[in-house]
C-alpha positions as YAML, in Angstrom:
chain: A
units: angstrom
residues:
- id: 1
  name: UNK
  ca: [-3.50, -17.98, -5.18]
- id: 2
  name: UNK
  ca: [-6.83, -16.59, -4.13]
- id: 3
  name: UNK
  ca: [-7.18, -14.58, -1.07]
- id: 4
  name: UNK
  ca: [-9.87, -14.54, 1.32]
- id: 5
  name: UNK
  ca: [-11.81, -11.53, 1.78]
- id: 6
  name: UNK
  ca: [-9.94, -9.38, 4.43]
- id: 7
  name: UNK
  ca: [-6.89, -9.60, 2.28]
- id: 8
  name: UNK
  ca: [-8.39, -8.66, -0.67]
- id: 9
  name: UNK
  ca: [-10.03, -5.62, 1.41]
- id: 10
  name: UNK
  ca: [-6.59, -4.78, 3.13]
- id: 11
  name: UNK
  ca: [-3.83, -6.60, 1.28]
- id: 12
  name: UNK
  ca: [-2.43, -10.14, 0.97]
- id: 13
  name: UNK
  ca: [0.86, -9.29, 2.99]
- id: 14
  name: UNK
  ca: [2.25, -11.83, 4.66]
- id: 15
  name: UNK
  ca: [1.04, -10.21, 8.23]
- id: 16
  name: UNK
  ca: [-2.39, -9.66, 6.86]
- id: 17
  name: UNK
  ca: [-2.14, -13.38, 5.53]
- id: 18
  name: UNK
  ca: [-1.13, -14.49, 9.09]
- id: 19
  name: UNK
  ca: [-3.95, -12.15, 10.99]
- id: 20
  name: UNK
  ca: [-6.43, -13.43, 8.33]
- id: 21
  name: UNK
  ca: [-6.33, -16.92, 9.26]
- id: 22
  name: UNK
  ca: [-6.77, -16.08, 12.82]
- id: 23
  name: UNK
  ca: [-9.09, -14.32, 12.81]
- id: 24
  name: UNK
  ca: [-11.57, -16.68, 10.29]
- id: 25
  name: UNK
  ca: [-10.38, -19.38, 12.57]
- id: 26
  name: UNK
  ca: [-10.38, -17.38, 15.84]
- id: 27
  name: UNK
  ca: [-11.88, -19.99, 18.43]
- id: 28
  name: UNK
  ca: [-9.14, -22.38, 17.34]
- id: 29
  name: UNK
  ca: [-5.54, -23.29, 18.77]
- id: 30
  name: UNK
  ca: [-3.18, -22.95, 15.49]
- id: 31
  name: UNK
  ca: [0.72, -24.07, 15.07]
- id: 32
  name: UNK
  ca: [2.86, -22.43, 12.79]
- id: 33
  name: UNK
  ca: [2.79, -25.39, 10.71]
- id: 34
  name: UNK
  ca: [-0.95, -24.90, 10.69]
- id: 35
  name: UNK
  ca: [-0.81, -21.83, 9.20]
- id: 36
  name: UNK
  ca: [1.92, -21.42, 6.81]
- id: 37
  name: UNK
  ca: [-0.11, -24.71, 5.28]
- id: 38
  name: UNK
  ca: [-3.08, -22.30, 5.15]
- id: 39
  name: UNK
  ca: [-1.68, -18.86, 3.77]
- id: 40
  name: UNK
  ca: [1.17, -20.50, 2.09]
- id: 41
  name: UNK
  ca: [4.12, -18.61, 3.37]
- id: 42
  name: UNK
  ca: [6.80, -20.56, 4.46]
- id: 43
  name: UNK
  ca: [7.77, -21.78, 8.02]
- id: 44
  name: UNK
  ca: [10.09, -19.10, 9.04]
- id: 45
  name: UNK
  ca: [7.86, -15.89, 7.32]
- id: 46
  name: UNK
  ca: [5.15, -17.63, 9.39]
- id: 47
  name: UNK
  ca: [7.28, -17.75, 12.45]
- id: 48
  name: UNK
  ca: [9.01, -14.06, 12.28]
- id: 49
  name: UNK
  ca: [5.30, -13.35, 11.70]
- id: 50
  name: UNK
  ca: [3.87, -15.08, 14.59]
- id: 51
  name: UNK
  ca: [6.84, -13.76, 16.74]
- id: 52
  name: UNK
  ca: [6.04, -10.09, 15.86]
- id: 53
  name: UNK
  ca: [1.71, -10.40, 16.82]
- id: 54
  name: UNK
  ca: [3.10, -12.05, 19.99]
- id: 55
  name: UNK
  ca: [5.00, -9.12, 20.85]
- id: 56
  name: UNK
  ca: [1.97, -6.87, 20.68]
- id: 57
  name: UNK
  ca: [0.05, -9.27, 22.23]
- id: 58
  name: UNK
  ca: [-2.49, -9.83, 18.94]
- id: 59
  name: UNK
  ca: [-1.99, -13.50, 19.62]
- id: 60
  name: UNK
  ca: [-1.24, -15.81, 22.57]
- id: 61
  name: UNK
  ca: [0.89, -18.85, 23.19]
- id: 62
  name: UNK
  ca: [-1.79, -21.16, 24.78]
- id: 63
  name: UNK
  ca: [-0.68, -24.48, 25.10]
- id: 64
  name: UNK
  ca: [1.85, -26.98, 23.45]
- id: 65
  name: UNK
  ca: [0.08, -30.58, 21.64]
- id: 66
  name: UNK
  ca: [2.31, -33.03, 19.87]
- id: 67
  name: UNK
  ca: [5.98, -30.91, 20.35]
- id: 68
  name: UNK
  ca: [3.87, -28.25, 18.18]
- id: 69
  name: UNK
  ca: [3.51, -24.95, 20.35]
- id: 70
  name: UNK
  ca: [-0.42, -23.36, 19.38]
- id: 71
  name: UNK
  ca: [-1.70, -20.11, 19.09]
- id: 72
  name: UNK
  ca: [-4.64, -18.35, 19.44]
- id: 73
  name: UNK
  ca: [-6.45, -14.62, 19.00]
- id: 74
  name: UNK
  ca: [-6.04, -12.86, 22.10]
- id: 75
  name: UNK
  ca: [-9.77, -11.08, 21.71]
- id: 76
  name: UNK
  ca: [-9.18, -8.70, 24.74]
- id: 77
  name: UNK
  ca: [-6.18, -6.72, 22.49]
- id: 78
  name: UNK
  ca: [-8.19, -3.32, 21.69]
- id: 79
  name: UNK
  ca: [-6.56, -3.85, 18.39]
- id: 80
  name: UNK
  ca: [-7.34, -7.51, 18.14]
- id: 81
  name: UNK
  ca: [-10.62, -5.80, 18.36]
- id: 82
  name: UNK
  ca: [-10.82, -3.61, 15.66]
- id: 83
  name: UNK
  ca: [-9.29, -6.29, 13.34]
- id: 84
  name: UNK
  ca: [-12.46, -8.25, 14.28]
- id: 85
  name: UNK
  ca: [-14.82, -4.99, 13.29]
- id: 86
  name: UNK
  ca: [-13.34, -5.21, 9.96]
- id: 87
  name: UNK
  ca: [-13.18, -8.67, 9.62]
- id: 88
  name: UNK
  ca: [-16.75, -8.41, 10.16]
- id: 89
  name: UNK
  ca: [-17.71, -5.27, 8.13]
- id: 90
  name: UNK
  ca: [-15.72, -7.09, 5.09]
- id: 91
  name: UNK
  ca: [-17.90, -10.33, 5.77]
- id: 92
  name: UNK
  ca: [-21.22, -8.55, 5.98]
- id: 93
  name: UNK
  ca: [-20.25, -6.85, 3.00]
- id: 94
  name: UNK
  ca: [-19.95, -10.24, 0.97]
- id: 95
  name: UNK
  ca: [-22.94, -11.20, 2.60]
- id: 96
  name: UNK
  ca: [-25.35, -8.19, 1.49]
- id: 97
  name: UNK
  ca: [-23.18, -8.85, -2.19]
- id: 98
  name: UNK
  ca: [-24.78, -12.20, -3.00]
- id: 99
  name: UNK
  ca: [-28.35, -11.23, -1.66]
- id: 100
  name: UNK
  ca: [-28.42, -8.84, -3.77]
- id: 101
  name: UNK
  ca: [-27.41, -11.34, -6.41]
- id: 102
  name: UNK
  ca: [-29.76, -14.03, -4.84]
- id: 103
  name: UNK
  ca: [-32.93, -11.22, -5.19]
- id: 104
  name: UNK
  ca: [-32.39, -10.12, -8.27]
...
């Protein structure tokens, strides 16, 4: 399976996995089912996963739709933060990657 970007930068471990698809998808509510579909882990690594960026507040319980409890980034976590900064470096890295491509 292919990775995106901040796990190829940081590792594809299941947290980073998890963190990754919140933070690419960071203005949206997610279930659990939502992402272990995405990273492909299963239910419960996705769960135990979820449980553990709860507890340091990375991500928020913000509503529940359908029986299915969402998620979402919690962007005022000065951590949450810095994930974001990297996020970003690693996308603005790609970026400058395939102008260079594109120009030459």
């Amino acid at each position: 399976m292919k990775w995106g970007a901040y796990c190829e930068k940081f590792g594809a471990t299941p947290r980073n996995r998890v963190l990754e698809i919140f933070l690419t998808l960071r203005t949206l509510p997610l279930s659990v089912d939502d992402v272990a579909e995405e990273t492909g882990l299963s239910k419960t690594t996705t769960s135990k996963m979820i449980e553990g960026m709860i507890k340091k507040e990375y991500i928020l319980a913000t509503r529940v739709f359908r029986g299915k409890q969402l998620y979402q980034l919690n962007k005022e976590n000065k951590d949450v933060e810095l994930f974001l900064k990297a996020y970003n470096a690693v996308l603005d890295e790609i970026v400058e990657e395939y102008s260079e491509k594109v120009v030459a």
